[in-house]
C-alpha positions in Angstrom: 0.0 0.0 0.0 1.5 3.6 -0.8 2.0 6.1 1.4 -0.7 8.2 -0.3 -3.4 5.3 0.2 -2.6 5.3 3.5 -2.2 9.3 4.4 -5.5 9.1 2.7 -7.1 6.9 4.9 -6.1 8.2 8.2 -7.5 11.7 7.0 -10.2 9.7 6.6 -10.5 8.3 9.6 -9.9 11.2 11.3 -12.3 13.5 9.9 -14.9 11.0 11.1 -14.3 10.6 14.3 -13.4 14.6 14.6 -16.1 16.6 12.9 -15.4 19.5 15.1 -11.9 19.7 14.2 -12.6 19.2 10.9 -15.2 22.3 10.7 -12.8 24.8 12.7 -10.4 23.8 9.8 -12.4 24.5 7.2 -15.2 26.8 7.8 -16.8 27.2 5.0 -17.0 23.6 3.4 -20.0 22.9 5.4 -21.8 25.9 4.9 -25.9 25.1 5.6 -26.8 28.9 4.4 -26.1 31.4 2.8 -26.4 33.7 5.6 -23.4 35.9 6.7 -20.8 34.6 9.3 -20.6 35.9 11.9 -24.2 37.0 12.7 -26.8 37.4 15.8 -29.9 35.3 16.3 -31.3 34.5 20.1 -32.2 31.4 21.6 -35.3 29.3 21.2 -35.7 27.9 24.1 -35.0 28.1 27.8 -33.5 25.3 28.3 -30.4 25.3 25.4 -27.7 22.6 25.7 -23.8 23.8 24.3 -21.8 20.8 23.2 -18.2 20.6 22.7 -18.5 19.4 19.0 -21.7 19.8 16.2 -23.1 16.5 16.9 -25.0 14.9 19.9 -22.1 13.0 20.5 -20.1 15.4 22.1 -20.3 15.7 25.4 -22.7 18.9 27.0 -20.3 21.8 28.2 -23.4 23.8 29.8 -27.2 24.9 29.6 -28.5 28.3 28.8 -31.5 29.0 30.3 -32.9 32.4 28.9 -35.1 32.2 25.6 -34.7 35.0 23.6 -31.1 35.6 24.8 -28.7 37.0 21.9 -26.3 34.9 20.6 -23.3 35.0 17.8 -22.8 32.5 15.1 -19.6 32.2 14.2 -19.7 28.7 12.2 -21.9 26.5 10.7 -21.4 22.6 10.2 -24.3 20.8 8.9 -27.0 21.2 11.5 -24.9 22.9 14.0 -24.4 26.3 14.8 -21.1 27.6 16.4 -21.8 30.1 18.6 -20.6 33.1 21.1 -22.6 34.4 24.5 -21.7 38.0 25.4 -19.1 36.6 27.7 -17.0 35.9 24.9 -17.8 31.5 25.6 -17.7 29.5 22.4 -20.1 25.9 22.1 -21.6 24.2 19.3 -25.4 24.2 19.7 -28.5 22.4 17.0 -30.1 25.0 14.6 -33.1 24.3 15.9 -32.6 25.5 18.7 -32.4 29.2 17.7 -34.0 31.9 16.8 -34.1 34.8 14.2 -35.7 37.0 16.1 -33.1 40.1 16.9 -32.7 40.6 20.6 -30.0 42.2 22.5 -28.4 42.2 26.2 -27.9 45.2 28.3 -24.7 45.7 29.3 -22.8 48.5 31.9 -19.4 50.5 31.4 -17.2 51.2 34.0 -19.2 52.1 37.2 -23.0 52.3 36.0 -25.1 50.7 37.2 -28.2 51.2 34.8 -29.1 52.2 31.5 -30.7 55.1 30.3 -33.7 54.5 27.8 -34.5 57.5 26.0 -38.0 58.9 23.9 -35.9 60.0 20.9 -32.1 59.2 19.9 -30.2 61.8 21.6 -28.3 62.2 25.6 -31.2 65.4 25.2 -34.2 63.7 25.0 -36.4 62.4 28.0 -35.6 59.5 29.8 -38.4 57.1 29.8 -37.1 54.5 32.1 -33.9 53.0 33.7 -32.9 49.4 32.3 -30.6 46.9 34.4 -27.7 45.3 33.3 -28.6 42.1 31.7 -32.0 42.8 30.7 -33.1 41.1 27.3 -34.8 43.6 24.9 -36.5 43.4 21.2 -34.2 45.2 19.0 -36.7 47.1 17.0 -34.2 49.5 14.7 -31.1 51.3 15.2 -30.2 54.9 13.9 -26.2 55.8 13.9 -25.3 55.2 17.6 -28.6 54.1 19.2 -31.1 51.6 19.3 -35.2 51.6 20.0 -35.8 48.5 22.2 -38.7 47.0 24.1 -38.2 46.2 27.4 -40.9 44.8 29.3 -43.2 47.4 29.4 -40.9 49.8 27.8 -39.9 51.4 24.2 -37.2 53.5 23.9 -34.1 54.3 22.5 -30.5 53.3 24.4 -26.7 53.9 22.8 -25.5 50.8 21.0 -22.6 50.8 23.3 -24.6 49.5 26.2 -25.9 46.3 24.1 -24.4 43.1 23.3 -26.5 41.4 20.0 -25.8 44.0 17.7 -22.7 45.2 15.5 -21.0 48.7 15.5 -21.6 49.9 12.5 -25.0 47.1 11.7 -27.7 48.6 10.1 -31.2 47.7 11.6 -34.6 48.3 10.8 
């Protein structure tokens, strides 16, 4: 048998028994959409498993249990959906399992301790309400440097710099 045959084989082998290491090698090979990469979508579910690897074989690394909680794709392989939390944590999780629908996370700088939601998209306008850190919000549309949420009860407008589950410079309407 040739060296070849053999080098062959063990890749083989290998990419069958390694799937994850084979889609972190080559990312777009297994492409299921067209869709961009990376890109946000939130959870389906409140109860969301993160595997190790894109396949049920791989062993759970934790649960998420927030629907509607933002998320990052970052790969796709077949059915599975690499992703990123706002903490910067990668796992591999069914597509299934998430959502389109565009939320976003409330986040702090420095010392604050809450968020200002404002009526219009300026530091000038009234403040409507105080968010939390942490709070999940419909991202409705975004306008230069701010975004128009619901929040519970509340609609209003807070900087993009204060949410996690939507890019810079994104356009969003």
């Amino acid at each position: 048998m040739s060296l070849r045959v053999i080098v062959s084989q063990l890749m083989l082998c290998v990419l069958l028994v390694c799937p994850a290491a084979w889609a972190d090698s080559a990312p777009e090979r297994f492409r299921d959409t067209d869709y961009p990469l990376p890109r946000f979508v939130s959870l389906k579910s409140d109860k969301v498993y993160v595997r190790a690897g894109p396949s049920t074989n791989y062993p759970i690394e934790w649960v998420f249990r927030r629907e509607g909680l933002p998320v990052e794709i970052i790969q796709e392989f077949e059915t599975w959906r690499k992703i990123r939390d706002h903490e910067g944590q990668t796992g591999w999780v069914h597509k299934l399992l998430l959502s389109g629908k565009r939320t976003v996370l409330t986040r702090t700088e420095g010392d604050e301790k809450r968020i200002a939601m404002h009526e219009g998209f300026a530091d000038t306008s009234r403040i409507v309400a105080y968010v939390e850190p942490m709070v999940v919000a419909e991202l409705d549309k975004c306008v230069e440097q701010w975004c128009r949420l619901q929040a519970g009860l509340y609609r209003g407008w807070v900087e993009r710099k204060f949410l996690f589950g939507i890019y810079e410079t994104e356009e969003f309407n």
